[in-house]
Each structure stands twice: as C-alpha cells, then as structure tokens.
C-alpha positions as a printed NumPy array, in Angstrom:
array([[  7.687,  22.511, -22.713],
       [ 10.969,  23.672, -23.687],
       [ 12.07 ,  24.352, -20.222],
       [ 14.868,  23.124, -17.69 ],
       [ 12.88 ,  21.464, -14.288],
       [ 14.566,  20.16 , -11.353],
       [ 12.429,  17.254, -12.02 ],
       [ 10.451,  15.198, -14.29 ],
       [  7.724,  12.512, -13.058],
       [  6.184,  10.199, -15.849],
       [  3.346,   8.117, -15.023],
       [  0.56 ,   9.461, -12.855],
       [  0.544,   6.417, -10.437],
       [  0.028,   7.025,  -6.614],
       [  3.84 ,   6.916,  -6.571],
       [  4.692,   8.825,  -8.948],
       [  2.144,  11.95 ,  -7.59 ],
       [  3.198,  11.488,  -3.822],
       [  6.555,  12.252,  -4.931],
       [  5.57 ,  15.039,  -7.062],
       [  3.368,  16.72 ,  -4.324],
       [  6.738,  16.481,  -2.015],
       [  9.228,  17.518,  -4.39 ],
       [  6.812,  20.504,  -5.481],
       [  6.395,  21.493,  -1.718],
       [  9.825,  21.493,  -1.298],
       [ 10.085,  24.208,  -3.946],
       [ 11.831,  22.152,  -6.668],
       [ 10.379,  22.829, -10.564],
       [  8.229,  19.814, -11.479],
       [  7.156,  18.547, -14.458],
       [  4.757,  15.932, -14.416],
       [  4.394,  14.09 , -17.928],
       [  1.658,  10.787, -18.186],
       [  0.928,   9.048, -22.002],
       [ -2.962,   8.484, -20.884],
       [ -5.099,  11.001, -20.929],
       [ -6.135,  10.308, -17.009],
       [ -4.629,  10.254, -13.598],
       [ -3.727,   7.432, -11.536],
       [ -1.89 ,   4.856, -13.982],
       [ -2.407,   1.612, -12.733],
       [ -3.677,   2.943,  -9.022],
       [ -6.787,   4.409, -10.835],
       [-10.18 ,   3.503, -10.403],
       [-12.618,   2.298, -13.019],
       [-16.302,   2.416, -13.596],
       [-18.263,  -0.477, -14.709],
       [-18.151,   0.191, -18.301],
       [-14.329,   0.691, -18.19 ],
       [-13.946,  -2.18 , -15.982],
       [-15.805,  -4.267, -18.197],
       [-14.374,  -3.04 , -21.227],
       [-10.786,  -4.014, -19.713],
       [-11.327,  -7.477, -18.923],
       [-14.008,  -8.595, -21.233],
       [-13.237,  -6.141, -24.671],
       [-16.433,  -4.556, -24.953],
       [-18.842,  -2.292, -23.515],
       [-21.869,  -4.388, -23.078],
       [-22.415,  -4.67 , -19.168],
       [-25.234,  -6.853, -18.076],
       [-28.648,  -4.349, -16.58 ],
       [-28.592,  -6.355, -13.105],
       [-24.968,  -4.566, -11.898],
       [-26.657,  -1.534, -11.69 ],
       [-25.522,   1.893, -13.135],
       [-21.855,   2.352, -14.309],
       [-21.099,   5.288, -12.866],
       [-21.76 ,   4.375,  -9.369],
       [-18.692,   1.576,  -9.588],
       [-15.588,   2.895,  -8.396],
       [-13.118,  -0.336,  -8.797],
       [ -9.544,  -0.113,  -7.886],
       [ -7.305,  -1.023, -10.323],
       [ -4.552,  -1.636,  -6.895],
       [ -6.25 ,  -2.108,  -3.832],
       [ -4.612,  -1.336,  -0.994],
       [ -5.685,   0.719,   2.373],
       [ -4.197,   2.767,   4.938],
       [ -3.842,   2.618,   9.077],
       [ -5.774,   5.228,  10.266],
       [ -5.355,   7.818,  12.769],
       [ -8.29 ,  10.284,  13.503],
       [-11.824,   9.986,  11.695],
       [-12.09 ,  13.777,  12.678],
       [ -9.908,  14.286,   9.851],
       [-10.948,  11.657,   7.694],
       [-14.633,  11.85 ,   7.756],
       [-15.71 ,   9.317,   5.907],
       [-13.149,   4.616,   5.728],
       [ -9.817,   1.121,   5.981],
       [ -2.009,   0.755,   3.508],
       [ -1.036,  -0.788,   2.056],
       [  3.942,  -2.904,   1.864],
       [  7.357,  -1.066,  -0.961],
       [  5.349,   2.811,  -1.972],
       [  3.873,   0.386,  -4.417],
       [  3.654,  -3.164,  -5.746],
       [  1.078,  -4.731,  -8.42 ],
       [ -2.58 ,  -4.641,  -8.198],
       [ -3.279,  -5.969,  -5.279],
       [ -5.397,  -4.887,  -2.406],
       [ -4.311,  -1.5  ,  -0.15 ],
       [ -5.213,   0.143,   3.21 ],
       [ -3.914,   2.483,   5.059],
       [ -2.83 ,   1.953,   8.618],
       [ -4.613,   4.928,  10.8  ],
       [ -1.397,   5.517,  12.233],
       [  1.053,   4.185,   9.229],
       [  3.651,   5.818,   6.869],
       [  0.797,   7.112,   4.309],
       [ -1.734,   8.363,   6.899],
       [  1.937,  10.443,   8.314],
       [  2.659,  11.93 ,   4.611],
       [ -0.705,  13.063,   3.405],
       [ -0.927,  15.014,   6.954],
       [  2.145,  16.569,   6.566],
       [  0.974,  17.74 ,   3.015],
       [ -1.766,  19.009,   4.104],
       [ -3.487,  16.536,   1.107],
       [ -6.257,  15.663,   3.474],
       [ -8.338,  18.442,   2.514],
       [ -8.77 ,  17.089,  -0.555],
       [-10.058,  13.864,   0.461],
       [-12.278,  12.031,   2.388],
       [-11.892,   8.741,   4.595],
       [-14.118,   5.689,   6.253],
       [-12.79 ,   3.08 ,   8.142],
       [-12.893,  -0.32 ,   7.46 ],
       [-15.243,  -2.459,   9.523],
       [-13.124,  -5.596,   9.956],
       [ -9.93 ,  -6.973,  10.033],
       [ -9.407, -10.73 ,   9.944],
       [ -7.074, -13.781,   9.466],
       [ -7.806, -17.132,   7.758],
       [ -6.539, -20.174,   9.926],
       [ -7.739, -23.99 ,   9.718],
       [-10.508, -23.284,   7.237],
       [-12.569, -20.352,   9.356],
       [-12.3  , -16.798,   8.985],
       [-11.238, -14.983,  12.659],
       [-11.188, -11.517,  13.835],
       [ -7.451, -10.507,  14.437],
       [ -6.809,  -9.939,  18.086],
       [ -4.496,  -7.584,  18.51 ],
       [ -4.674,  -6.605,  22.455],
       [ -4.372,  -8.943,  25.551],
       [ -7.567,  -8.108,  25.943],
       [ -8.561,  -9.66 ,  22.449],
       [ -6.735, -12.175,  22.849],
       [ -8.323, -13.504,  25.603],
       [-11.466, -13.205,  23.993],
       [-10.422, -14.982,  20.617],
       [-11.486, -18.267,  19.144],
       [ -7.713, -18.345,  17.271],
       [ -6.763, -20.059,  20.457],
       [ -6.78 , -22.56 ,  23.47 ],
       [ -7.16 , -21.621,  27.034],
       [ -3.887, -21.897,  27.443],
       [ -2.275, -21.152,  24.834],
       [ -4.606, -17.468,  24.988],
       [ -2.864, -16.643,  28.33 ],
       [  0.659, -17.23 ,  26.574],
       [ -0.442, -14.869,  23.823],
       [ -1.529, -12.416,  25.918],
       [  1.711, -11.828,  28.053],
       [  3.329, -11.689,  25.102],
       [  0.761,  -8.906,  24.05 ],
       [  1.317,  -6.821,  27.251],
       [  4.88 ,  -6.7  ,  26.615],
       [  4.965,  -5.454,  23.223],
       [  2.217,  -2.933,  24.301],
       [  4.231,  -1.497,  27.317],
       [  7.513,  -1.917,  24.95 ],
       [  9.237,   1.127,  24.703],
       [ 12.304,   1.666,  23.002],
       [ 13.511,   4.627,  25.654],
       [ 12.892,   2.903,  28.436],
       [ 15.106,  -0.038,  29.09 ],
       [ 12.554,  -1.308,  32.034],
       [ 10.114,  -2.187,  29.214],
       [ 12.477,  -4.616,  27.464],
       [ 12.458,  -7.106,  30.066],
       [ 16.56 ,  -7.48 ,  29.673],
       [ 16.008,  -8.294,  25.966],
       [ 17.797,  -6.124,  23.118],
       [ 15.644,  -6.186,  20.048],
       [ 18.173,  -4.908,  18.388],
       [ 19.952,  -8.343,  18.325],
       [ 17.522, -10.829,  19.713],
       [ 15.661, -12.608,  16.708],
       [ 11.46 , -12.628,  16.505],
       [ 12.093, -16.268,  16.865],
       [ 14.428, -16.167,  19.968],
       [ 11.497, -13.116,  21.485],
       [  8.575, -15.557,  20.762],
       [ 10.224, -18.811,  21.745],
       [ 10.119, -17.072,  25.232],
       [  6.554, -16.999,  25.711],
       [  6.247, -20.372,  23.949],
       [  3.755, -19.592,  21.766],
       [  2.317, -22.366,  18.697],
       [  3.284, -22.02 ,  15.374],
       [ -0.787, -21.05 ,  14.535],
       [ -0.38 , -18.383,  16.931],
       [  2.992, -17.135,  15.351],
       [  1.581, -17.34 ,  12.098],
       [ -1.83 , -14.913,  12.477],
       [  0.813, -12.696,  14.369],
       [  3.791, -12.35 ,  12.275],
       [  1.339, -11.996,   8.869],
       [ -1.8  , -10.859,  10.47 ],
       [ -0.708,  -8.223,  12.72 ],
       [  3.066,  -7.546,  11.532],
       [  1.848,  -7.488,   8.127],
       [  4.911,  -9.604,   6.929],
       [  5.595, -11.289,   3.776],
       [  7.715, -14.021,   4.451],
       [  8.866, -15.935,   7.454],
       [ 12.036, -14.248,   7.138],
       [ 11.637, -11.515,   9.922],
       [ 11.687, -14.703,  12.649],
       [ 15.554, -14.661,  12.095],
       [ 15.301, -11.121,  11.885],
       [ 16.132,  -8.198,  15.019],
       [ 12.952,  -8.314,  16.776],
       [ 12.303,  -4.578,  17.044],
       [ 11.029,  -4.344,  13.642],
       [  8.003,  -6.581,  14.171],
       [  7.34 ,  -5.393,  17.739],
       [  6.992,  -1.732,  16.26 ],
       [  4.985,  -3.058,  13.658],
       [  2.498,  -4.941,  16.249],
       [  2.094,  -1.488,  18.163],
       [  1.454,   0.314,  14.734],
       [ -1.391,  -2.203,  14.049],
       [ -2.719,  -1.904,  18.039],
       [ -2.041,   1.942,  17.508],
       [ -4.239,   2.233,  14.304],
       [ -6.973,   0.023,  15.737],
       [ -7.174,   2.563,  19.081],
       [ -7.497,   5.474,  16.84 ],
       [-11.13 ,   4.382,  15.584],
       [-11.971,   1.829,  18.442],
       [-13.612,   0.222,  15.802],
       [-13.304,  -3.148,  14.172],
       [ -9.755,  -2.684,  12.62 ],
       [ -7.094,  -0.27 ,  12.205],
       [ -7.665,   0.885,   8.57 ],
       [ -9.136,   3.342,   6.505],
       [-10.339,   3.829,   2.947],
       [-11.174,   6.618,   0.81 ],
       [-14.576,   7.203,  -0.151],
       [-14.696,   6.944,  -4.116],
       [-12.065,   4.407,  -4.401],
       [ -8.264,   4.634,  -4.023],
       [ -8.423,   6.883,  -7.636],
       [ -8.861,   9.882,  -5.587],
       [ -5.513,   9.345,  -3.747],
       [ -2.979,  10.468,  -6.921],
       [ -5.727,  12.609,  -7.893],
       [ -5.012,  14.469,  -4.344],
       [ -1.533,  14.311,  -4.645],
       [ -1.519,  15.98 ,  -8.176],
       [ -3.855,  18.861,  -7.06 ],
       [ -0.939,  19.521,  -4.072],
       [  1.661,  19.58 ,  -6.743],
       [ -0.383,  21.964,  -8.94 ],
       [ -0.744,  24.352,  -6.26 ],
       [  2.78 ,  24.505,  -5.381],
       [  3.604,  25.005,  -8.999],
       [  4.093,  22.123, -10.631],
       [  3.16 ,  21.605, -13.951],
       [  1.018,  18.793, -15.485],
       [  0.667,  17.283, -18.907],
       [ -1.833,  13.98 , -19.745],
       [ -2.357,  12.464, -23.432],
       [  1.686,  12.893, -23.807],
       [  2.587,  10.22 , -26.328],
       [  6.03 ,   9.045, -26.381],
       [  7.667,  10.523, -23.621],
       [ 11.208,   9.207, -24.204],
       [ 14.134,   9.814, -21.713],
       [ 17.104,  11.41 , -23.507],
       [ 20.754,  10.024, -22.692],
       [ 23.751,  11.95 , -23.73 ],
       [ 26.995,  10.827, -25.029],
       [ 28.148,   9.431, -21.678],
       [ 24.856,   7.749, -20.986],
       [ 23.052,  10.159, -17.897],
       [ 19.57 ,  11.239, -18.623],
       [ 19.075,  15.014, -19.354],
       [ 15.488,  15.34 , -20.552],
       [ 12.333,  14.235, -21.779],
       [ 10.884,  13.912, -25.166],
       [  7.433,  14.094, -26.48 ],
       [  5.385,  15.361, -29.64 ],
       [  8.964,  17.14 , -31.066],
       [  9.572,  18.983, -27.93 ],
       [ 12.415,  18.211, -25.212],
       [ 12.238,  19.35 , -21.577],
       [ 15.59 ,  19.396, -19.84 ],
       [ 16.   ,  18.358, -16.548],
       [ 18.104,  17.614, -13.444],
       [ 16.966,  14.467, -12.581],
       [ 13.825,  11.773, -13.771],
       [ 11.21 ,   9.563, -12.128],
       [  9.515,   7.469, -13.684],
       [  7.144,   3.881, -13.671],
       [  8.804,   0.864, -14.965],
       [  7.109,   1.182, -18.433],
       [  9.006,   4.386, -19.229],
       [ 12.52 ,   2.893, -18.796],
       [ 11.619,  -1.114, -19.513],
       [ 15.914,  -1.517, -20.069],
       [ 16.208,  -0.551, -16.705],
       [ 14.048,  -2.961, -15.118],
       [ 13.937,  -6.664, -14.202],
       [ 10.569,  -9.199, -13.936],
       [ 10.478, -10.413, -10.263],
       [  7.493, -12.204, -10.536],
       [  3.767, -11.961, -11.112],
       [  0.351, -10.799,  -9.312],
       [ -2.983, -13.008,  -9.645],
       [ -5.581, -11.435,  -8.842],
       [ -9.486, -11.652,  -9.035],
       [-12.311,  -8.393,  -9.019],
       [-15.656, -10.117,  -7.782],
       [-19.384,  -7.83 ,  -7.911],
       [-21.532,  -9.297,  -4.996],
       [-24.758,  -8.501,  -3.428],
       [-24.047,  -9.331,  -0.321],
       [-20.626,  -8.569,   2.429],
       [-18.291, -11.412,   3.166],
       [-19.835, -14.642,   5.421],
       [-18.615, -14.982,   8.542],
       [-17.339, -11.249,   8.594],
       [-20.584,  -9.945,  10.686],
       [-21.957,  -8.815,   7.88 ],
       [-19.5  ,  -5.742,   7.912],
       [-19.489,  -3.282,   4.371],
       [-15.922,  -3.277,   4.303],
       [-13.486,  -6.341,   5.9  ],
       [ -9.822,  -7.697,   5.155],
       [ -9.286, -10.833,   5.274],
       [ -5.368, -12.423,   5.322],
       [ -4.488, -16.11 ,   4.272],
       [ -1.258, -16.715,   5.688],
       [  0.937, -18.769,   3.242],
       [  1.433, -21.864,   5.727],
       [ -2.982, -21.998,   5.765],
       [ -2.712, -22.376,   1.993],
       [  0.611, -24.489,   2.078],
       [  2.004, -21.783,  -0.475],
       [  4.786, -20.022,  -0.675],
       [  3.284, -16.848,  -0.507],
       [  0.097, -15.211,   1.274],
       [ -3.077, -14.493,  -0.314],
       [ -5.374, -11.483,   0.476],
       [ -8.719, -10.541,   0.298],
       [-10.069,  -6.804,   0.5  ],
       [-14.068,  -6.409,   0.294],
       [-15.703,  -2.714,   0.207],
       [-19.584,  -1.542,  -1.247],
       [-21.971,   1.126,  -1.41 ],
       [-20.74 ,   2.528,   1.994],
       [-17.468,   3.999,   0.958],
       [-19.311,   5.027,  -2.709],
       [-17.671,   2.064,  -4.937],
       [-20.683,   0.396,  -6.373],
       [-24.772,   0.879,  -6.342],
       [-26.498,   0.447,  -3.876],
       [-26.427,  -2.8  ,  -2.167],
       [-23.711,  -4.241,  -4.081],
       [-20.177,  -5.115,  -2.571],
       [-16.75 ,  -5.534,  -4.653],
       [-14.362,  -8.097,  -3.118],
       [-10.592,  -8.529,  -4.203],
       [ -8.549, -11.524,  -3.983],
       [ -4.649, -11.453,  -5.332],
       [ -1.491, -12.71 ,  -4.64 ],
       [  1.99 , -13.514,  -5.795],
       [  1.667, -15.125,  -8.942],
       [  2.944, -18.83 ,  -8.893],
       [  0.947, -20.614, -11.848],
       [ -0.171, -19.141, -14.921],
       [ -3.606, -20.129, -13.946],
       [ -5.52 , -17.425, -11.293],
       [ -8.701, -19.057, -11.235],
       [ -7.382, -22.426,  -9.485],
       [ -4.841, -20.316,  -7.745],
       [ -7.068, -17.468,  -6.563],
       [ -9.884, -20.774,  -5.296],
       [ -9.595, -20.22 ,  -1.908],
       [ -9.651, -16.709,  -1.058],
       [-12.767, -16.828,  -3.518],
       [-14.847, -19.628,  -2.055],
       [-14.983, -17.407,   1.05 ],
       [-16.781, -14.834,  -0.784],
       [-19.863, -16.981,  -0.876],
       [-22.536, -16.249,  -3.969],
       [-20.207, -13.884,  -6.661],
       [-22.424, -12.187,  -9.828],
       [-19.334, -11.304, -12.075],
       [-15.498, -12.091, -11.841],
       [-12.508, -10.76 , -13.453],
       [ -9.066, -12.496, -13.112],
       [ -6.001, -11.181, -13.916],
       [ -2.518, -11.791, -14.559],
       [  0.646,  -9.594, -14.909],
       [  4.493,  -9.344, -14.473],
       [  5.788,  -7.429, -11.161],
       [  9.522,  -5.695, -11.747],
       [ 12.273,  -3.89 ,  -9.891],
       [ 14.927,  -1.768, -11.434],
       [ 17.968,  -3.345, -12.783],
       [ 20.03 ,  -0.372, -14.167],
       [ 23.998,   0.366, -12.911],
       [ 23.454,   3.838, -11.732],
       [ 27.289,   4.452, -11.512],
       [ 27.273,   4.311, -15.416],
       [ 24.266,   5.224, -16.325],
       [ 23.273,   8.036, -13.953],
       [ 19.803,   6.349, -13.877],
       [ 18.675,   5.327,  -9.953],
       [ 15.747,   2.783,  -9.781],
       [ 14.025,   2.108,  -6.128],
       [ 14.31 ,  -1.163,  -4.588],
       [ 12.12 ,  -2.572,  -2.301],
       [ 13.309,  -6.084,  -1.808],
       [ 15.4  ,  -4.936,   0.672],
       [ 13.899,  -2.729,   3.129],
       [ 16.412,  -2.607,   5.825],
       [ 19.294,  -2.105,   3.082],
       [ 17.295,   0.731,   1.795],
       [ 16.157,   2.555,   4.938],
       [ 19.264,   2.485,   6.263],
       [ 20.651,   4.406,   3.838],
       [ 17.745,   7.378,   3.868],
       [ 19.178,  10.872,   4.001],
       [ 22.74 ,   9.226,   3.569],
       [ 22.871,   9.249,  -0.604],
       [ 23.866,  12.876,  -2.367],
       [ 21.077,  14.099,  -4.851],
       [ 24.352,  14.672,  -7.068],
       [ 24.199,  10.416,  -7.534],
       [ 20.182,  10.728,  -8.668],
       [ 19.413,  11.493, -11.952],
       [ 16.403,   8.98 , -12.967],
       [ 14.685,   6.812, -11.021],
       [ 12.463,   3.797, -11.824],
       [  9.722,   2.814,  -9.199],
       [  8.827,  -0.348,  -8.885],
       [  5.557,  -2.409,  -9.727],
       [  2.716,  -2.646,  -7.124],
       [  3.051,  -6.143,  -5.153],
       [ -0.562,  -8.044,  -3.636],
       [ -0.155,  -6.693,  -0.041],
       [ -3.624,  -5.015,   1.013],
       [ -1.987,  -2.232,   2.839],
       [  0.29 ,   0.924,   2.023],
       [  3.431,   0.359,   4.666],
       [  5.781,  -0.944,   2.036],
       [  4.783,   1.303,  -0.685],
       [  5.316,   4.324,   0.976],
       [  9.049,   3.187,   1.972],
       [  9.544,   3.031,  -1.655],
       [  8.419,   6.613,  -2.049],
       [ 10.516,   7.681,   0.917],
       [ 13.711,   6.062,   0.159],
       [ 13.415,   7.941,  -3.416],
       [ 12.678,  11.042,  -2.04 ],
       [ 15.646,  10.792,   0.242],
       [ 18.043,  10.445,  -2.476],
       [ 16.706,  12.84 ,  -5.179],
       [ 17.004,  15.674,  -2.152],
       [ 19.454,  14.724,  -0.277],
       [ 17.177,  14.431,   3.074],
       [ 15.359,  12.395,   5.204],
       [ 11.493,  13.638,   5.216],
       [ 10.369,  14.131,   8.514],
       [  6.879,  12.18 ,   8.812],
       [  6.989,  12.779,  13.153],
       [  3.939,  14.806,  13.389],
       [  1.763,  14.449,  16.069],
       [ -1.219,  12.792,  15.416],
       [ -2.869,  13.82 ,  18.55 ],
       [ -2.515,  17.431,  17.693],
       [ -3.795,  17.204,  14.108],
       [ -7.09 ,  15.804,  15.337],
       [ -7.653,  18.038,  17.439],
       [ -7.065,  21.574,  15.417],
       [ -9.073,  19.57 ,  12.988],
       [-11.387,  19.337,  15.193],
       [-11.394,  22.706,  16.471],
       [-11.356,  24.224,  12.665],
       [-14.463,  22.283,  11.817]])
C-alpha cells in the first residue's frame, strides 16, 4: 500500500466505482479503499436476513417471506432510461450521480445508459425494463403520456384540453435544436418553460404531470427557467420510451441495483486498478499547508495526487441539506391500478400532496430476481420534512394496497462545504446543475485534489446522479467525457455479436 496513485476512491458506492472504472480506463493509477468488507456502500443490495437485521436488530425473519437469499433489496433505488434490450437482456435513472436512498432508474436513452456503453460495463450486467410508468393526480394513479398520440388517448385530461397538450407534444417532438424551422420563432435559450407553455395554454394539472412526470423535475423552478432544458428532457423521456415500445422508458438490472458498482469495480480491476475492502480507518492526510496527500489505514499511508471520497470520509467538509424518508414494503401482489405490471413507477407531484417536495414510488418482484417467487418490493421516499416517515410516507403507501412487512427510514442528505482554494479539497455540488455543467472541461485537474460526493437524494431515476459523477470527472482530468455514442449502432453490433 505504500505506493504513490494518481488517485484514491474511498467508499464503494455507485459513485464512487463509476468514477473509478473511468479514471482507470483513462490510464490513471487507482486505488480504491472501502471500511466494509462489501461493495456498493449505501447503493448495495440486501437480502432478507440483512435487510431485516438493519431495520429490526436481529436475524429472526418471519417463514411466510420466503427464502432470504432470493431478496435482492436496494438500499437506493433508482433506475435508468433505456436504450436497446438487445444489449440489456433482461429491465426500468435515476437526478445529481447520487442522492439518498431513494428510488433509481435508468432512462434507456439517459446519461447512465450513455456511460456504462462507453465502458463497455454492459457485459457485465444484465437489464429488464420496467413495465410502467405513471403519475399520481387528483387521487388516481395514470399512465404518463408522453406522445401526442398518448395524449390523446389519456384520462389525465379533457377533450379539450388533450388537443392543447398534444400540439404542444408535436412541437417538442419535431424540436430540433439545428434546425431553426422547428422552433416555431421561439429561442429556448431565453424564452422561460412558463412563457413556452403559456403558448399552448395548457392547465396547471397538465403542467404539473409534465414538468415532474415527464421532465423529471424537482421543483417548479425550471418554469422561470430557459426552456431548452425541459424540452430536451421531454424528448429524452419520449426517446427512452421508443427504445422498448413498451410501457415506459426505463430499465432495471436484474439482481437489484447492487450489481451496478459491482460492474463498475470489475472495469476498474481490469484496467488496473487496485481494490481494498475491510480497510478500517482510512484517514485523509493534510500537510502543513492543509492539501491532502494520502491515505491512511492499518499503519500504512498511500500517497496520492488527488482523493475522492463519500461524505463519511471527510464529514468537516460537508454540510446537512436535508433528509430522505423513505419506506421498503414486501407484497404479494403488483401495485392496483398499475395493470397488474411486475415492475411500475409511480410519481406524486408535490402540488397532488400540497408538499413542498415530490414523493416517489418504485415497485419491482420476482421478474427482475429481487424477491421469491410471487412476491413484489415497493419503495416509497422523499425529501424529508417531519421527523415522522410513517405519516409522511401515508400516501404513496396507501396506493400499495395489502403490504406484509414495512421498513421506514430516516437519514440526513449533505453536500460539500469545504474552501477548496485553501484547502485543496474539491467536493461536488449538485444543487446547481447549470452552474456546474457549465463549467465541465473548463476547471484544471491542478485545482482537484479531494473530492467529496454528495449523498443520494429520493429521485427514482439516475439523470442527476450521473451529472454529479461527470462534473467530478471533468475536473479531476481536466476534460469533458464524451458520452455521444450512437445508440443505434451499439444495438446493432450487439446484435450482430450475439
């Protein structure tokens, strides 16, 4: 261990192993240093008797779940857009490259899908998309349309207010940034979401499944916002959605999201990283001026160029933000109202709940190899504002129907807080996405020495987390990482190599 790396990750959190697999493929020395003896930090995935252990303090789970082993339970739910089921044979991010435990899939055409293709980290994994995708408004459960062609068929809306929604659809469909006759003499650039939708005259129910349904927004904030970034985000969701022609644009990985830093690691490994688990310690040196220069652990230093590292490495460098609720249900049955689909998501919007922030709900089962057979695991979470989940978790749960066991849970969600100008110690931040990409490929790797990522928030899909992972990767190398491969092409020598 007594080496000099380029870099040293601790904490083997999806975050933390995506950016290990990239540095390592880049051909920087990586050292990869975790205190538990298992991948996946608080992205890893738990059988029963773990699960239970976890939440209830012992080992005793009840005969009627069904066999431990068989439960694969996220510890941060989350899924991904998909692109091509050729190369993921077998389920559907999540917004940040991470946030708190909440639930996670991956857009078939999103950020993630984009970065484990151009790893190559597919190989090692296997993906099923998720049957559903829906939006809670005025009490009922309702697919999300995302087409004119949806729309018109929807029960989200009036007659007329469907034919208002679906002009709007058409032009964000035929949108294309190149081609100025697609903008309909509107810059997007400068023209507000508000100012965009106020055109087409569309109700504030119809604004709301659209700008948290389909946009995947957190906030209302985007409606004073340039348009262009929620039009783009609208054609990612219609994009994902067309690559299965299925019931929603996400996938999932068989075996729980576990496998996903798992995957990463093994990429890092064979590019010549190096890994260590069951590290106690692992303390950050300083020197006299205060920059980081190694790692310690077990009476041995490794030197090093630069650190990354979870917030629970470097808790001085790091400020709470707020707090994730969330709730683990074991059911026997899928979602009501969901046509009886094995794997759904299902979106409050904040303004249904008359909270401040959304709620979401993420169910999976047997069919993507998470639980026994015939049993389904549902996740409900959100941002954190009472100390109390089970009142504040109430109605994403009551539209679960009949629930066997529930777990609630409670934690703190943090961002860095460090002065890298005198301490040499960079921590991601995610709050402010536009601040952050803007500046991708623009910040030396001479300024990065450590960096802090930030907690997981209770977003269902990967979109934010993996702009977390990119904006870090930009400014320990130096350079933008080019995620503009063609998904068209990928499928198809997939294809032709199977």
């Amino acid at each position: 261990m007594d080496e000099e790396y380029d870099v040293i990750v601790l904490g083997t959190g999806l975050k933390e192993c995506i950016l290990s697999g990239l540095l390592s493929v880049d051909g920087l020395k990586v050292l990869h240093m975790d205190r538990n003896d298992y991948y996946g930090g608080e992205s890893t995935s738990l059988n029963l008797t773990k699960l239970w252990k976890r939440f209830k303090g012992n080992e005793n789970t009840p005969e009627n779940l069904g066999i431990s082993k068989e439960y694969n339970v996220d510890m941060v739910p989350k899924v991904c857009h998909h692109w091509s089921l050729s190369i993921f044979p077998v389920f559907l991010l999540v917004c940040s490259l991470l946030q708190i435990i909440y639930l996670q899939f991956m857009m078939a055409n999103g950020a993630l899908v984009r970065v484990l293709i151009h790893t190559s980290v597919t190989k090692y994994l296997n993906f099923k998309a998720v049957d559903g995708s829906f939006v809670y408004n005025n009490g009922k459960i309702h697919k999300v349309p995302a087409t004119d062609v949806e729309a018109l068929k929807s029960n989200l809306m009036g007659l007329f207010e469907k034919r208002r929604a679906r002009k709007f659809f058409i032009y964000v469909q035929d949108y294309e940034e190149e081609d100025p006759k697609s903008h309909e003499g509107l810059d997007l650039h400068k023209v507000t979401t508000r100012e965009v939708i106020s055109k087409y005259g569309l109700e504030d129910d119809t604004v709301d499944f659209i700008g948290h349904a389909l946009a995947l927004h957190r906030d209302d904030n985007y409606l004073d916002e340039p348009a262009i970034d929620t039009v783009k985000r609208m054609k990612l969701y219609a994009e994902s959605l067309a690559r299965f022609q299925g019931g929603s644009p996400y996938i999932y990985p068989l075996y729980g999201l576990g496998e996903l830093p798992q995957a990463f690691a093994r990429l890092s490994a064979v590019y010549g990283g190096t890994y260590m688990l069951n590290k106690p310690e692992c303390k950050v040196e300083f020197d006299e001026s205060g920059k980081a220069y190694g790692v310690t652990s077990e009476g041995e230093t490794a030197k090093c160029k630069k650190v990354v590292c979870d917030p629970s490495y470097l808790p001085d460098k790091v400020k709470k933000v707020g707090k994730v609720a969330r709730a683990i249900c074991i059911m026997k049955h899928p979602i009501p109202d969901t046509k009886d689909s094995h794997s759904v998501q299902i979106i409050l919007p904040k303004k249904q709940l008359k909270r401040k922030s959304d709620m979401y709900v993420f169910c999976c089962s047997y069919a993507h190899n998470v639980a026994p057979k015939g049993k389904f695991i549902a996740f409900v979470s959100t941002e954190a504002e009472t100390d109390k989940p089970e009142i504040e978790l109430k109605p994403g749960i009551d539209l679960l129907g009949p629930v066997e066991e529930t777990f609630f849970d409670i934690y703190d969600r943090y961002e860095p807080a460090n002065a890298p100008e005198e301490d040499n110690c960079f921590v991601t931040n995610v709050s402010s996405e536009k601040a952050a990409i803007s500046l991708l490929g623009h910040i030396a790797a001479r300024l990065m020495s450590t960096c802090v990522l930030q907690s997981y928030d209770a977003t269902t899909h990967f979109e934010t987390t993996v702009k977390d992972v990119l904006q870090l990767y930009s400014k320990i190398t130096g350079k933008e990482l080019n995620l503009s491969v063609d998904l068209n092409a990928a499928s198809a020598a997939e294809s032709e190599a199977a």
